[in-house]
Structure formats: C-alpha cells, structure tokens
N, C-alpha and C positions, 0 to 999 in steps of 0.2 A: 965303290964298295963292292966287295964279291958276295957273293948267294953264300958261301961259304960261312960265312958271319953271324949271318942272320940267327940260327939256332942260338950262338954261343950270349951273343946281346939280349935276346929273348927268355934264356938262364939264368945271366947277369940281374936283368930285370927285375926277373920274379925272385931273385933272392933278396935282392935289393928290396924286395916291396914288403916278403914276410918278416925279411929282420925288422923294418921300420915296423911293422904290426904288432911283432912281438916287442918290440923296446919301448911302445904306447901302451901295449897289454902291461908291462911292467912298470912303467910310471904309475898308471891308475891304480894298480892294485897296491904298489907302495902307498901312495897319498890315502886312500883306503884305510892301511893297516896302521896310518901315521896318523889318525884323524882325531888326537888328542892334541897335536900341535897347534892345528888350526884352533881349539876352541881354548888354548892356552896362549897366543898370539896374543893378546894386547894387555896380557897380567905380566907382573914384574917392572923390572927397572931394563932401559933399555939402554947399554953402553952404546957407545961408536961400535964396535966390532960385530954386536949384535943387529945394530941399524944396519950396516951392511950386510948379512947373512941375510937377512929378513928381506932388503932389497931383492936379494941375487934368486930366492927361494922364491919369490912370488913374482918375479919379471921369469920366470923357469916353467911353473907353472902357470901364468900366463902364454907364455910363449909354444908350449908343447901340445898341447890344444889345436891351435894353429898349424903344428907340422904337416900331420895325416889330409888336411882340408887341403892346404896348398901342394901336398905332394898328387894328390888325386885330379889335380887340377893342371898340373905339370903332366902327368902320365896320361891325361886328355882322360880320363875313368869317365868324367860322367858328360863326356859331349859326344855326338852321333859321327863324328868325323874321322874317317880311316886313319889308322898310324902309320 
C-alpha cells in the first residue's frame, strides 16, 4: 500500500463513521416521534401479515442498538492499540 492512500481511507473512514452517526441519530429520533406504536403493540387483532411486521420492527430495533457498539469496536475506538 502507498503513503498516497492513506489520507484518502482516513476520509472514507470518517465519512463512513458520521453517516452511521447520523442514521442512529435518525432511527432514535423516529422511534421517539413513533412512541405511540410501542404503547399500541399489543391492542388489536393481530393478522399473519401484521405478525410479521411486528417481527421485522422489533428484530430492527433490536438490532440497530447493536450497530454503533459493534462498529466502535471494529474501528478499535475504545482499545489503546495503534491503527
């Protein structure tokens, strides 16, 4: 790899790191602005199609929680070890 790169990966990076920021910043603030679904979750009748919405919505949110911890953990953010 040339020296030449270096800056260009290091750009990449930190793009990479604030789009993920801001698309977490944006999950939470939706789930937020949505937070009559949650306390509307287990009223109604619940079809098949809805069973699966419900599934995909809370395995989503489940899941996106998770991204930023393991992405910081990828990018070595919180260990003493040079990159």
């Amino acid at each position: 790899m040339s020296g030449d790169s270096l800056p260009i990966k290091r750009l990449v990076h930190a793009a990479h790191e604030h789009l993920g920021t801001g698309m977490f910043a944006i999950f939470v603030s939706y789930h937020i602005s949505n937070a009559t679904w949650w306390k509307h979750l287990f009223r109604g009748r619940y079809t098949p199609l809805r069973v699966f919405g419900t599934v995909v919505n809370l395995a989503l949110a489940t899941i996106m929680p998770v991204l930023p911890i393991s992405g910081m953990f990828l990018a070595r953010i919180p260990s003493d070890r040079p990159t």
